[in-house]
C-alpha positions in Angstrom: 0.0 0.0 0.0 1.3 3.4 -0.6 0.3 6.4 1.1 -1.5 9.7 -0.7 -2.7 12.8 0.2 -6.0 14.8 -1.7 -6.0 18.5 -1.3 -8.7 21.2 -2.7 -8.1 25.1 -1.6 -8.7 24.8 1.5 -8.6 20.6 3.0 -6.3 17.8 2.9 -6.6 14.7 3.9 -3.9 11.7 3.6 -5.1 8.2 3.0 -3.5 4.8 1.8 -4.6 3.0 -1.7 -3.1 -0.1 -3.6 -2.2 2.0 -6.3 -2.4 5.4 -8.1 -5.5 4.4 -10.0 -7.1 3.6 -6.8 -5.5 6.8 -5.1 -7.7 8.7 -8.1 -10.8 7.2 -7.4 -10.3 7.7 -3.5 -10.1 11.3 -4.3 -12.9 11.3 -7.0 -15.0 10.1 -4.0 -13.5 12.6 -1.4 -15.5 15.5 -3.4 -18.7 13.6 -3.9 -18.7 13.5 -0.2 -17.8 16.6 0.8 -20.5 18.7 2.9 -21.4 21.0 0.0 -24.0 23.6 -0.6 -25.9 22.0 -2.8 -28.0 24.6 -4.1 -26.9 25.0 -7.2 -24.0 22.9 -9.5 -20.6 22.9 -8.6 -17.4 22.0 -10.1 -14.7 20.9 -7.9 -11.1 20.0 -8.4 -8.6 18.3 -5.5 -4.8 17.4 -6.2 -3.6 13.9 -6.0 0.0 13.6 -4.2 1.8 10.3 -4.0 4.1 10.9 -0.3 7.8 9.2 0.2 7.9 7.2 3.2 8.6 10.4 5.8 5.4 12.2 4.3 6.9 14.1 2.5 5.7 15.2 -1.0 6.8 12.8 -3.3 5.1 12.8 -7.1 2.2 14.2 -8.0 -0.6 12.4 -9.6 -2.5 15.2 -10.7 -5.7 16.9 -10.1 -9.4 15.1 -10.3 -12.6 17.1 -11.4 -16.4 16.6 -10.5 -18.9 18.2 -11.4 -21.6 17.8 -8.4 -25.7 18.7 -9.5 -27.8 20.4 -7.1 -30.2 18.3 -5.1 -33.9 19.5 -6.2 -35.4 20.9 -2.6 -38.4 19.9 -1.8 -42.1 21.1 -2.9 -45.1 21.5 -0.5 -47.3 19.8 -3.3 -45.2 16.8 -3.5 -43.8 17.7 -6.9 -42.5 20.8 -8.5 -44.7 22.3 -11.4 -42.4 24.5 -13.4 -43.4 27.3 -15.6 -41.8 30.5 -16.7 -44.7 33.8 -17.0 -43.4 36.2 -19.2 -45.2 38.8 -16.9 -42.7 37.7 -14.4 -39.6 36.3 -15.6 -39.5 38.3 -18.5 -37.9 37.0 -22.1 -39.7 36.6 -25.1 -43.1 36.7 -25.2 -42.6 33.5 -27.9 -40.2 32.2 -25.0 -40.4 33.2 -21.2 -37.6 33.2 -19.0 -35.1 32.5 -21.8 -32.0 34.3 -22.1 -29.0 34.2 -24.7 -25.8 33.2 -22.4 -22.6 32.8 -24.9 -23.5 29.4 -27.1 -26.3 28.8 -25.0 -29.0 30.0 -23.0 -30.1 30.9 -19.2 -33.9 29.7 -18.6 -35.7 31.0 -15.8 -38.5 28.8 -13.9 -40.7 29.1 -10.4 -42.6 26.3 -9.1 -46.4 27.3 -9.2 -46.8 25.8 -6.1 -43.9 26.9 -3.9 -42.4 29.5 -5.2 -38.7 27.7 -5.7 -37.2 29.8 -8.7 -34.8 27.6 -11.2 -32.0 29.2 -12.7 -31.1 26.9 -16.1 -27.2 27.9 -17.8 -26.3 25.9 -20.6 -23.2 27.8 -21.0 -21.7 28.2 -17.9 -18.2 28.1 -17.0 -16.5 25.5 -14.8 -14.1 27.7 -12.7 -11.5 25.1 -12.1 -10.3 25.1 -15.6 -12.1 27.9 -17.4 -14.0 25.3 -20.4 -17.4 26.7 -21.1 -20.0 25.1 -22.4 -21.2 23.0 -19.2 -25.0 22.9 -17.9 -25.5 24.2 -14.8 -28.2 24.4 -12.4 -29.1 26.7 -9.1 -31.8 26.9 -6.6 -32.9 30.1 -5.0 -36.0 30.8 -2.8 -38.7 32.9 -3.9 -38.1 36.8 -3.8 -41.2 39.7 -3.1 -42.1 39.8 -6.5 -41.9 35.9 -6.8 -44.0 35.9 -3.8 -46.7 38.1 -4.9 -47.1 36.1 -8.1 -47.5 32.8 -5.7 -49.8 34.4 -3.7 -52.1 35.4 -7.1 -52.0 32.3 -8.3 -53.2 30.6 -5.2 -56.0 33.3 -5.3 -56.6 32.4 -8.7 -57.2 28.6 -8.2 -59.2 29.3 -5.1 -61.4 31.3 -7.0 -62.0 29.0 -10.1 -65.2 27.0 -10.6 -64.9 23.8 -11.9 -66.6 23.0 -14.8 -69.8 21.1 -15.3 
């Protein structure tokens, strides 16, 4: 067994593994697990280091990426209901809550039943190594105006009849 240490920005942790291969999928795993804010997408990257026998830096493996998708919170109804209201979001009447972003677009969403806004990029850019051209997802509660629209829509579905 040799012995390895995987470092991001700001942790390290050392760890032994049968071989380099192994080493990289320890730290592949290290991210994953890692008590993230998992609101919206993120793209991490950790260093692999192969240490001598004293602990000391030896070679280094190089450095592991993964990409980490928000977890979808919760909705009061059970399920999210998605929709983008151009008197809200804004866009294109032909296309609400769309955005041009680079080679891609941003799309815009709220849940009809909670409020939970849904910010869609399908251009963004992973920091660690500057590539565009990755999806990317974030989750941000609802704001006044966001609010206010709930709160009509409620009204509205209070208020309907159904039909005979």
């Amino acid at each position: 067994m040799a012995r390895y240490r995987v470092q991001d920005d700001g942790y390290s942790e050392d760890f032994e593994a049968d071989d380099d291969d192994a080493a990289v999928a320890f730290a592949e795993e290290w991210l994953r697990s890692g008590d993230w804010d998992r609101s919206q997408t993120l793209f991490l990257k950790a260093e692999v280091i192969e240490l001598d026998d004293d602990g000391e830096y030896g070679e280094t493996l190089g450095h592991v990426r993964v990409t980490l998708l928000p977890e979808e919170p919760r909705c009061v109804s059970g399920s999210h209901v998605w929709c983008s209201p151009y008197d809200l979001l804004g866009g294109l009447r032909e296309n609400p809550g769309v955005f041009g972003h680079g080679g891609g677009v941003r799309i815009k969403e709220i849940c009809k039943h909670c409020g939970l806004c849904k910010l869609t990029d399908t251009w963004a850019t992973n920091p660690c190594d500057g590539t565009e051209g990755h999806e990317a997802v974030e989750y941000f509660p609802p704001g006044e105006r966001e609010l206010e629209w709930l709160a009509q829509q409620q009204d509205e579905d209070t208020n309907e009849t159904p039909a005979e």
